[in-house]
PLY file of the C-alpha trace (Angstrom):
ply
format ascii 1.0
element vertex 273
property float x
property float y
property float z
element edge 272
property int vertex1
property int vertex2
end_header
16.76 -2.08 35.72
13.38 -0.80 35.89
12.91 2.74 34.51
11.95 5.37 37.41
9.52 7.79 36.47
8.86 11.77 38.47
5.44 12.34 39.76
3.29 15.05 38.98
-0.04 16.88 39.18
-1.72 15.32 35.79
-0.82 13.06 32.80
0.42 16.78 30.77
2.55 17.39 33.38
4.06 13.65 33.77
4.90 13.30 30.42
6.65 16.75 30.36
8.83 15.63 33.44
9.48 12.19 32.26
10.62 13.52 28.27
13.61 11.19 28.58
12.29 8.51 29.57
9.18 9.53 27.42
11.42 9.48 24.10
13.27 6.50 25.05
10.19 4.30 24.83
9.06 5.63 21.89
12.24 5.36 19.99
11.91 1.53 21.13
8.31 1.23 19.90
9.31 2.75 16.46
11.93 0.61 15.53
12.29 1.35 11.45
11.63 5.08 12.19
14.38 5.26 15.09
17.15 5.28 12.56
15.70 7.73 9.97
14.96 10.05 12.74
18.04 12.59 11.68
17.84 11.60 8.19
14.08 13.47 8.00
15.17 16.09 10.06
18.05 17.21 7.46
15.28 16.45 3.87
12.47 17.76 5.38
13.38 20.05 8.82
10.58 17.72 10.66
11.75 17.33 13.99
9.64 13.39 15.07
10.55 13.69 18.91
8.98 17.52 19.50
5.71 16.74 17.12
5.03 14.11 18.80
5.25 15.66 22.17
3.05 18.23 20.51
0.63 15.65 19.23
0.40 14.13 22.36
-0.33 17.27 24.23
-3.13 17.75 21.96
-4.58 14.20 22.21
-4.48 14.16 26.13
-5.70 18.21 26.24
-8.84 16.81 23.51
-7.65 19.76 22.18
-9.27 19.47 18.52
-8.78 22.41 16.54
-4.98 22.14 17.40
-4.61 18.35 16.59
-6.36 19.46 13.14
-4.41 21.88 12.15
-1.42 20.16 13.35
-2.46 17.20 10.74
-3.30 19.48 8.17
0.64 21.09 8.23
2.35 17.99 8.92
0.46 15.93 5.92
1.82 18.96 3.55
4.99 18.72 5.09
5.25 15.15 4.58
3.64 14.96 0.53
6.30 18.21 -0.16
9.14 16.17 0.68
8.27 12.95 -0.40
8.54 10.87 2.87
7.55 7.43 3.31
4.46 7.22 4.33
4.83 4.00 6.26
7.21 6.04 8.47
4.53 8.21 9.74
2.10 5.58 10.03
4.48 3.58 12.18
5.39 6.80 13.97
1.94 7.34 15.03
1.44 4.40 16.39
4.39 4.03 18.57
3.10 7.33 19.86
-0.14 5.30 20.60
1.41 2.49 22.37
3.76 5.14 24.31
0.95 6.90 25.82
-1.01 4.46 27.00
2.29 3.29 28.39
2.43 6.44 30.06
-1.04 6.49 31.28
-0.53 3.13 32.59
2.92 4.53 34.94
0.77 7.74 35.93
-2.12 5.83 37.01
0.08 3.34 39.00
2.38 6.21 40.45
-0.91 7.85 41.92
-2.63 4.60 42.90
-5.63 6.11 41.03
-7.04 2.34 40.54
-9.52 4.11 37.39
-12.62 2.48 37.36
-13.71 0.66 33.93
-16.02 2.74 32.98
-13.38 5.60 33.38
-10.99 3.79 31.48
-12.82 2.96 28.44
-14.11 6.32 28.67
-10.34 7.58 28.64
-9.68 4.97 25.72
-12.29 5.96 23.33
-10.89 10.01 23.32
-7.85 8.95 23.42
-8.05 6.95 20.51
-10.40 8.97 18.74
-8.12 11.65 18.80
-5.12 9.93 17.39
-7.22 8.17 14.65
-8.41 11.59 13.57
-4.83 13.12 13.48
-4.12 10.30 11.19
-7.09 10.76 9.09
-6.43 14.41 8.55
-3.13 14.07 7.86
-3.71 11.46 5.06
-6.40 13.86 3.69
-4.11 16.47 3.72
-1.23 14.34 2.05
-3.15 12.82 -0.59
-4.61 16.63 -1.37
-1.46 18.10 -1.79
-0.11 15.53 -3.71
-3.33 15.42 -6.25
-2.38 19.65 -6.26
1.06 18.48 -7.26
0.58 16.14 -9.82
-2.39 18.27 -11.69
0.27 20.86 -11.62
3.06 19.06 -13.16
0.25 17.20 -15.32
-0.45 21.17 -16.45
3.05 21.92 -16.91
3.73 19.03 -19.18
0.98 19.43 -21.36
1.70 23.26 -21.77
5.14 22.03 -23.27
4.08 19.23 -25.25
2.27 22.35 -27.21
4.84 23.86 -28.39
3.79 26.58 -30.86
7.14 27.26 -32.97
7.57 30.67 -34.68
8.93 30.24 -38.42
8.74 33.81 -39.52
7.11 37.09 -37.94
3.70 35.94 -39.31
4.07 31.96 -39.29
4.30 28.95 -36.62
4.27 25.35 -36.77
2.21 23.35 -33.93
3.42 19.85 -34.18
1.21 17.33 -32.09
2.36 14.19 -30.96
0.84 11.25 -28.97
-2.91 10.25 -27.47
-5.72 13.21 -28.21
-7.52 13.24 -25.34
-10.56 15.67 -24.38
-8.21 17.13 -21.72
-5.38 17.81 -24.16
-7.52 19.32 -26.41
-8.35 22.25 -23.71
-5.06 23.08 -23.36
-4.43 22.70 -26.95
-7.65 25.37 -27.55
-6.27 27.74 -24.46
-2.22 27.49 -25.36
-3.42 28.27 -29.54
-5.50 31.24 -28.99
-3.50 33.07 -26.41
-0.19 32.35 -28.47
-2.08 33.48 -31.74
-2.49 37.09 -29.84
0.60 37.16 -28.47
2.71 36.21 -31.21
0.88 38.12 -33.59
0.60 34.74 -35.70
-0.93 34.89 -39.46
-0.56 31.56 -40.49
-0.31 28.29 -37.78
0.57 25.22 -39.32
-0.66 22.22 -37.48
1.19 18.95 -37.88
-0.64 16.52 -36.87
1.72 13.71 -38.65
2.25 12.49 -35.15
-1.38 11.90 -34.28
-2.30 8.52 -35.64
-5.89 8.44 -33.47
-8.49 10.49 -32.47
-11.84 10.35 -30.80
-15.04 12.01 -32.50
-15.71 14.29 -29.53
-11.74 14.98 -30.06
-11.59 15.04 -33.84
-14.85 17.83 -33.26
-13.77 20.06 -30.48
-10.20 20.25 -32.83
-12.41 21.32 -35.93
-13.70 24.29 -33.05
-10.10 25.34 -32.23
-9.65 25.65 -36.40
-12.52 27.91 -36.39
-11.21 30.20 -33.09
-8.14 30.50 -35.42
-9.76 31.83 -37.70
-12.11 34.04 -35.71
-8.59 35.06 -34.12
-7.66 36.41 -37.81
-5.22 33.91 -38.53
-5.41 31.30 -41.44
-4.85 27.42 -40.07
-2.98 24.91 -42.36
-3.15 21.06 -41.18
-0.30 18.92 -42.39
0.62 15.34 -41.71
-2.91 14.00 -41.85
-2.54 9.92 -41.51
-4.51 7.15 -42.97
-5.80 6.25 -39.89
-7.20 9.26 -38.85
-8.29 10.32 -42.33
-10.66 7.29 -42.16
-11.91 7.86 -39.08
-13.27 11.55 -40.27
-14.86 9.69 -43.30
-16.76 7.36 -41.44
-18.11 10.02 -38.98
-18.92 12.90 -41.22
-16.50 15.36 -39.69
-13.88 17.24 -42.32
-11.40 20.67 -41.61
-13.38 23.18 -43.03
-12.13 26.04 -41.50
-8.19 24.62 -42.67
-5.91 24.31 -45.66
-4.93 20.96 -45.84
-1.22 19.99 -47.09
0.90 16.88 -47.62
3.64 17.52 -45.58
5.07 20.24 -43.48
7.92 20.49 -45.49
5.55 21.01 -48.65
3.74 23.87 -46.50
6.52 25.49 -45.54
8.24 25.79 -48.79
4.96 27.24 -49.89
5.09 30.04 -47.50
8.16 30.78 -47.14
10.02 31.01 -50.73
0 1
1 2
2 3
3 4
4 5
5 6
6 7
7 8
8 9
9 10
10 11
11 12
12 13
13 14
14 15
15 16
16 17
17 18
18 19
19 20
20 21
21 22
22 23
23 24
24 25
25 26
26 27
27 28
28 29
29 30
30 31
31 32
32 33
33 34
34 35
35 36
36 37
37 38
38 39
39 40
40 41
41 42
42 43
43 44
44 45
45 46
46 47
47 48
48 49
49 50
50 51
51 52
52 53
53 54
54 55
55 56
56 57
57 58
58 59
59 60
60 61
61 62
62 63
63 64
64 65
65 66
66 67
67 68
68 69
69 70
70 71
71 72
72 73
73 74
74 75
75 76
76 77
77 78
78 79
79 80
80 81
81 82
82 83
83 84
84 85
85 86
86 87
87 88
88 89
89 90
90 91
91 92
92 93
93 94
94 95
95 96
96 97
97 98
98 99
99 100
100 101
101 102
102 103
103 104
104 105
105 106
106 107
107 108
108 109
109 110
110 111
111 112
112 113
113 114
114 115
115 116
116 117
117 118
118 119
119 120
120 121
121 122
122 123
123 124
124 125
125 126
126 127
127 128
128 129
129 130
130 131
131 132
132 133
133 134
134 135
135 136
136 137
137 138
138 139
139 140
140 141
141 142
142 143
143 144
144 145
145 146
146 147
147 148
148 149
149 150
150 151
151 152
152 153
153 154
154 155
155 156
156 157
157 158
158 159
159 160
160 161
161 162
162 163
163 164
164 165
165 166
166 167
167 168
168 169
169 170
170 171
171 172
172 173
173 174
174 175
175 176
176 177
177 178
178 179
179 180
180 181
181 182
182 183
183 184
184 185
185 186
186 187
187 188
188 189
189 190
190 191
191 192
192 193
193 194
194 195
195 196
196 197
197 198
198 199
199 200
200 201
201 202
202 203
203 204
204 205
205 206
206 207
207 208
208 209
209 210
210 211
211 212
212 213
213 214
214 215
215 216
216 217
217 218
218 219
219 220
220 221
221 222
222 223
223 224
224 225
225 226
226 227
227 228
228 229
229 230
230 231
231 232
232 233
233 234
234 235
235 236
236 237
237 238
238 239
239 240
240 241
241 242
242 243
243 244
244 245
245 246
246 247
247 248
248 249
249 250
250 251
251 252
252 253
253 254
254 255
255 256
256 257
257 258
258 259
259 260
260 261
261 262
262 263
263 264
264 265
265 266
266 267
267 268
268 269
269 270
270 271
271 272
C-alpha cells in the first residue's frame, strides 16, 4: 500500500505533518541503528528520532549557526558516552536519503516540476549542510575525546609518582617504567609541590625500576635533584642499574646534587635507626 502523505505550505511544514510517516522511513533507511534506538536513549539520554527532526529543520532552514552548535553538543554527547561511531554515521545518512525522499513527495504533491538548475541548486545546500553537521560533529568528538584521554593520561602519571612519607622529614619516590621527557615534567611538578607540602627533608629516589634513560631525560632529572635542593631538602638516589649507570658514563652526566646509595633498604636503615 502506498504511503499517503498531508500537504502543506513548504518542505518545514510537510515534514512536520508527515512525522509518522517521516520516522517510519527513516527507521527503514537506518537499519543497524533502528534497534539500538532505545538502547542510546537509556546510556546516553540522546533521543535519534527528535535530533534528527531538529537537524533536518536546520538543514532545510540553511540555518548555520544552529546546525553548528547542534554538532558541536551532539559530538560531546556522543565521545562522553562512548557510542559507536558508525551508528551516527549511518544515522546521518539515513537522514540524508529521508529528506531527499521527502523533497521528492513534496515536490510531486505540489506538481512543482523544479527546474534543474533549481534542483542542483537545492542539492548542493542541502548537502552542504549535512556534510558540515558531520564534520563538526567529528571535530567535536575527536576533541573531546583527545581532552579525555590527556586527562586520564594526567591522572595516571600523577599516581605512578607516588611520593611515600617514611617519617615526618623523609619520603621514598620509587620510579618505575619508560623515562620519557613528558614524565619527567610531572615528575619535576609532583616533587617540588610535595617537597612544600609535606615539609620533606630527605626524598629518596629509587630509581631501581628505571633500567633506561634518554640524555635529555637523564639531564632534566639531574635539574629536578638540584630544585630539591634549592627546595631545602637533601635528595638520595638508590637503585641505580648497570644499564643506566653506563649510559651516564658515556655521556658525561653524574648526580651531583644527590647522595647516592646501594639500595633503598641500605638508605633507609641509614636514616632511620
Amino acid at each position: 500500500m502506498e504511503t499517503e502523505y498531508y500537504k502543506a505550505a513548504d518542505v518545514t511544514a510537510f515534514i512536520t505533518e508527515n512525522k509518522e510517516q517521516f520516522e517510519k522511513k527513516l527507521l527503514s533507511e537506518a537499519v543497524n541503528v533502528a534497534s539500538k534506538i532505545q538502547e542510546i536513549l537509556l546510556k546516553g539520554n540522546i533521543d535519534l528520532l527528535k535530533n534528527a527532526g531538529k537537524l533536518s529543520q536546520y538543514v532545510i532552514n540553511q540555518k548555520e549557526e544552529e546546525l553548528v552548535a547542534f554538532a558541536e553538543i551532539e559530538g560531546i554527547a556522543w565521545a562522553h558516552h562512548s557510542l559507536s561511531l558508525s551508528f551516527k554515521l549511518e544515522w546521518v545518512q539515513a537522514i540524508r536519503r529521508t529528506l531527499w525522499h521527502f523533497l521528492y513527495q513534496f515536490d510531486k504533491l505540489n506538481n512543482a516540476n523544479t527546474k534543474r538548475e533549481e534542483f542542483f541548486a537545492l542539492e548542493k545546500k542541502i548537502n552542504d549542510r549535512i556534510d558540515q553537521f558531520l564534520n563538526t560533529f567529528f571535530i567535536s568528538f575527536s576533541s573531546y575525546k583527545d581532552e579525555l584521554l590527556n586527562t586520564q593520561r594526567q591522572m595516571v602519571e600523577h599516581l605512578s609518582v607516588p611520593i611515600i612519607p617514611i617519617s615526618p622529614s623523609v619520603a621514598v619516590l620509587p620510579l618505575i617504567g619508560i623515562m620519557d621527557s613528558y614524565r619527567m615534567r610531572i615528575i619535576e611538578e609532583k616533587v617540588l609541590m610535595d617537597i612544600a607540602k609535606l615539609k620533606v627533608q630527605t626524598l629518596i629516589f629509587d630509581l631501581s625500576g628505571i633500567a633506561e634513560m634518554e640524555m635529555n631525560d637523564i639531564d632534566h632529572f639531574q635539574k629536578v635533584l638540584r630544585g630539591v635542593a634549592m627546595m631545602g631538602a637533601k635528595p638520595i638516589i638508590t637503585g641505580l642499574r648497570p644499564e643506566l649507570v653506563r649510559t651516564m658514563i658515556h655521556t658525561g652526566i653524574a648526580f651531583e646534587k644527590a647522595a647516592v646509595k646501594g639500595t633503598l633498604q641500605e638508605s633507609l636503615k641509614n636514616l632511620l635507626s
